[in-house]
C-alpha positions as CSV (number, residue, x, y, z in Angstrom):
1,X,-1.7,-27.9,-4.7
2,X,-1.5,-30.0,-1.5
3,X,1.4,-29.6,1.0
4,X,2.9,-33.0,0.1
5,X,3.0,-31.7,-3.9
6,X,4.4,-28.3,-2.9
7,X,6.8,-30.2,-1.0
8,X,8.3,-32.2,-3.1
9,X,8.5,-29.3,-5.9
10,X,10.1,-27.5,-3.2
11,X,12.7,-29.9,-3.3
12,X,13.1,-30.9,-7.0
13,X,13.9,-27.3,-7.4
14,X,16.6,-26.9,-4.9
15,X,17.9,-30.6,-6.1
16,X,18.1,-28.5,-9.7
17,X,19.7,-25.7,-8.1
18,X,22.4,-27.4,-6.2
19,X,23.1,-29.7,-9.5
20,X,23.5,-26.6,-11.6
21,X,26.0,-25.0,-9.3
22,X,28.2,-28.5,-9.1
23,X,27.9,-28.3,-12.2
24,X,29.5,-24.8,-13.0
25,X,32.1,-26.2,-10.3
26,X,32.8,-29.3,-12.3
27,X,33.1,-27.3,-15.4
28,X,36.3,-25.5,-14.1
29,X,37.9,-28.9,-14.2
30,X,37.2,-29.7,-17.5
31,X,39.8,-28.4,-20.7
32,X,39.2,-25.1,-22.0
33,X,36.2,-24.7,-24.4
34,X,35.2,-28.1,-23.1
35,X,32.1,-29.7,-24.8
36,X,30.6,-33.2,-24.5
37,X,27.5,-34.9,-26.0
38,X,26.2,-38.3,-25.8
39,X,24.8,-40.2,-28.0
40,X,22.7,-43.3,-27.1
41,X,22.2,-45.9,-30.0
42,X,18.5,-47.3,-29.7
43,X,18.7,-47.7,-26.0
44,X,15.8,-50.2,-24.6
45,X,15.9,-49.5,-20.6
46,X,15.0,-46.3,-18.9
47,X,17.4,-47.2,-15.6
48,X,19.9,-47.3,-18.3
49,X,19.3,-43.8,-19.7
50,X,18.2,-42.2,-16.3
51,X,22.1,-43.7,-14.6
52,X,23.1,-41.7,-18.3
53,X,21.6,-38.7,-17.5
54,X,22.8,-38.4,-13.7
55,X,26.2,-39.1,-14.8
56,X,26.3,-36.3,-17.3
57,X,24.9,-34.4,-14.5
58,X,28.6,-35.2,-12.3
59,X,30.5,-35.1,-15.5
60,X,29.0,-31.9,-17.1
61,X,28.0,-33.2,-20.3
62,X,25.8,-30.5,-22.6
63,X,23.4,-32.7,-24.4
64,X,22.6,-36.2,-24.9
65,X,21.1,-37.4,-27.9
66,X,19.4,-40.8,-28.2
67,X,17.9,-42.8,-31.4
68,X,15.2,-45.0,-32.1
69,X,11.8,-46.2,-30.2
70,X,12.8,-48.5,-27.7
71,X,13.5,-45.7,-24.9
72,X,10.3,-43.7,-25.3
73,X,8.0,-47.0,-25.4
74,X,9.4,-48.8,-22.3
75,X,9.0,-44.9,-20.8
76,X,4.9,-45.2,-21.9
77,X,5.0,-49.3,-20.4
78,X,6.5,-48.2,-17.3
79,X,5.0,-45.0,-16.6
80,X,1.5,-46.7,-16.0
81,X,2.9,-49.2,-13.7
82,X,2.8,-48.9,-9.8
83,X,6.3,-49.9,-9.9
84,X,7.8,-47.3,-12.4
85,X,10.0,-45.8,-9.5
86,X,12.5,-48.2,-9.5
87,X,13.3,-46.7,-13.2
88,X,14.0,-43.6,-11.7
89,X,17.9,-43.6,-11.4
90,X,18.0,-40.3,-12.3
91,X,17.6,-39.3,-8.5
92,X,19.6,-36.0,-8.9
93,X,17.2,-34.8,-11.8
94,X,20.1,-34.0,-14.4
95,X,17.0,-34.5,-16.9
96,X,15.6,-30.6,-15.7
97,X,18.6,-28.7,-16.7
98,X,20.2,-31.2,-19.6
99,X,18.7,-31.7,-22.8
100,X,17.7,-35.3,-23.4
101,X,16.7,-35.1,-27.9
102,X,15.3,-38.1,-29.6
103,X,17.5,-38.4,-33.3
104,X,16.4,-40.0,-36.2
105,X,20.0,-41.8,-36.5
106,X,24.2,-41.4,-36.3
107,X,24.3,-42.8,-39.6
108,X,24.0,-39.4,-41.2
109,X,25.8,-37.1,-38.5
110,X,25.6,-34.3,-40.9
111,X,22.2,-33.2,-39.4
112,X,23.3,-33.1,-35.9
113,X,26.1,-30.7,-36.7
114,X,23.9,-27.6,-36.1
115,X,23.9,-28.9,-32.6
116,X,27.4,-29.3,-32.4
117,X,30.5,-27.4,-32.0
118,X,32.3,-27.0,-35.4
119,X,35.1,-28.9,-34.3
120,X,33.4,-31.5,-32.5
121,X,35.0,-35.0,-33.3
122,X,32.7,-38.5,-33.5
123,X,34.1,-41.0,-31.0
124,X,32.5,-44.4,-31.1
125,X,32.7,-46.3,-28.0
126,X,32.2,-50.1,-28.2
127,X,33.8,-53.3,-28.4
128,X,35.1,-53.6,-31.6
129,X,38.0,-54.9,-33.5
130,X,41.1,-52.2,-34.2
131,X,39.5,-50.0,-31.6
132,X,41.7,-48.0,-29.2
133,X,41.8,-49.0,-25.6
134,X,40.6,-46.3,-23.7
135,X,43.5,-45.6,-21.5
136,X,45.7,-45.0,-24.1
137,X,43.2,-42.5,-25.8
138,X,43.6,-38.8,-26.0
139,X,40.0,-37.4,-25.6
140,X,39.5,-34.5,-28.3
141,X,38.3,-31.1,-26.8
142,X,35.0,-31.4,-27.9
143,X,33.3,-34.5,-28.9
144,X,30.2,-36.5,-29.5
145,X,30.8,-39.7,-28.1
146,X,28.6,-42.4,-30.1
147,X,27.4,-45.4,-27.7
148,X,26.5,-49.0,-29.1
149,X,22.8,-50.2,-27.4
150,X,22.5,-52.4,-24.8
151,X,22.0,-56.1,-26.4
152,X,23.8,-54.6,-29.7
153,X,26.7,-52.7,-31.5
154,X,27.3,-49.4,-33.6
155,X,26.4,-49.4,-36.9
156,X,29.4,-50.1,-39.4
157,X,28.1,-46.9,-40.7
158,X,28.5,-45.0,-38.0
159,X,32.0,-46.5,-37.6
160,X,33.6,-45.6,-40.8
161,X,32.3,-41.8,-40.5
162,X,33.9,-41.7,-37.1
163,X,36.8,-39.5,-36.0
164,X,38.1,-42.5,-33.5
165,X,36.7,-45.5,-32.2
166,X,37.7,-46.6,-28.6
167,X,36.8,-49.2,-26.3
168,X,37.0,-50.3,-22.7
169,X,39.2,-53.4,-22.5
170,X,37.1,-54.8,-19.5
171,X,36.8,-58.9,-19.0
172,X,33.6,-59.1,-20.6
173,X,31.1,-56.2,-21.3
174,X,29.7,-53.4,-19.0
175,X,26.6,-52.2,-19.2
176,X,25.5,-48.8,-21.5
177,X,25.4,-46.4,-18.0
178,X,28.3,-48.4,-16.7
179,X,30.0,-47.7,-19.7
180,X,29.0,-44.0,-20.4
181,X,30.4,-43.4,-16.7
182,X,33.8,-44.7,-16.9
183,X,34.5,-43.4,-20.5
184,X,33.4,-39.6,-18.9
185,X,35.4,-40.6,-15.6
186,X,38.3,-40.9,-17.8
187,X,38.4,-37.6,-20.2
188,X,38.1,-36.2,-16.9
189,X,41.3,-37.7,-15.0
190,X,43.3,-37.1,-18.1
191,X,41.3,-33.1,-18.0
192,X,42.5,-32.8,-14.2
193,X,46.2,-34.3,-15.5
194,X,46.2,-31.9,-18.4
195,X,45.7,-29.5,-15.9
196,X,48.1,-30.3,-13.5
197,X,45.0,-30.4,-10.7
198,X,46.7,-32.7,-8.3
199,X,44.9,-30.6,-5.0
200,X,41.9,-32.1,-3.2
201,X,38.8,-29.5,-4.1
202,X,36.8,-29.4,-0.6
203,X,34.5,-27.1,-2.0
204,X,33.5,-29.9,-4.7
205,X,33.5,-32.3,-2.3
206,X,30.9,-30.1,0.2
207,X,28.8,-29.4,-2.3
208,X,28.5,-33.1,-4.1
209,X,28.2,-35.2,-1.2
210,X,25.3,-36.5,0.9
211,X,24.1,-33.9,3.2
212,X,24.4,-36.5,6.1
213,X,28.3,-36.9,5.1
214,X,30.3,-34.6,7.0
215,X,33.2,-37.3,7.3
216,X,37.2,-35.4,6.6
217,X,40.3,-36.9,6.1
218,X,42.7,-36.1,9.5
219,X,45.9,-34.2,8.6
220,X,48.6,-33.8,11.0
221,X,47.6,-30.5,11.7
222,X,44.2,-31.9,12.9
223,X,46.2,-34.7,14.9
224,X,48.5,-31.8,16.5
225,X,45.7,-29.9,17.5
226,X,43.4,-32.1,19.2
């Protein structure tokens, strides 16, 4: 192994090592017996799926499940081309420690149950009629949350067999990692709510930031003692 390949493992594992223990961190804020899984509808892009895996990384997600061929052939396209970096989005490398399953379909959600908590509701997130805006929905404990694909919808299928189907009443449509982020950003506002967490965590802060950010906020005690 040359010193430039023992480097950078060197530094993929303490990137996995740091992630796992912001993890565990982000998990305190979370509801009690917490449990989220994704589930990616024949997604086409790898950016897309990579910005998905890095925010289950921030938002502690368990698994995320994705179906059809789309994915894994752009994955064989791009991973021969000089340029496949720029697909990387993934930069905090949430893929090492999360599980990232192909699935035959949603349609029949019977076979994913094994990997499921027994109580795990279906949310379907997508734009569709009679859905539930998101801000007025109350996120279930544990959940599978069902995403359409990018340049299509969910299933009608895959609708009728869900617990709850919610949308994002945006001006137009997001795109799937944009989407996946704010729907997790929310069950965890309404988690920190629930929880009556209204304190800034430093220590979550420290050890999810850049390390060239050692900016604070300036309190009056700060102000007093200067």
């Amino acid at each position: 192994m040359t010193v430039l390949a023992a480097s950078k493992n060197g530094r993929e594992k303490l990137m996995t090592k740091l992630l796992l223990s912001t993890m565990a961190l982000g998990k305190s804020l979370q509801v009690e017996n917490s449990h989220v899984t994704i589930g990616l509808t024949n997604p086409k892009s790898p950016s897309n799926v990579g910005a998905v895996m890095r925010a289950a990384g921030c938002y502690s997600v368990e698994q995320v499940f994705y179906t059809g061929q789309r994915y894994a052939n752009a994955m064989k396209f791009n991973g021969s081309k000089r340029n496949a970096s720029k697909h990387k989005t993934d930069t905090k490398n949430a893929r090492d420690k999360i599980p990232l399953k192909a699935v035959d379909n949603f349609e029949n959600i019977e076979h994913l149950r094994a990997s499921l908590p027994t109580d795990a509701k279906i949310i379907c997130v997508d734009l569709v009629e009679g859905a539930i805006p998101l801000p007025h929905f109350e996120h279930p404990e544990q959940a599978i949350y069902i995403f359409g694909p990018e340049d299509g919808t969910i299933s009608q299928a895959v609708i009728n067999s869900a617990d709850s189907v919610v949308y994002v009443p945006t001006v137009g449509c997001m795109n799937l990692a944009a989407s996946v982020n704010v729907l997790l950003y929310d069950r965890l506002a309404k988690s920190l709510v629930h929880n009556n967490q209204i304190e800034s965590d430093d220590l979550l802060i420290r050890k999810s930031r850049d390390t060239n950010n050692k900016v604070k906020v300036k309190t009056s005690a700060n102000l007093v003692s200067e």
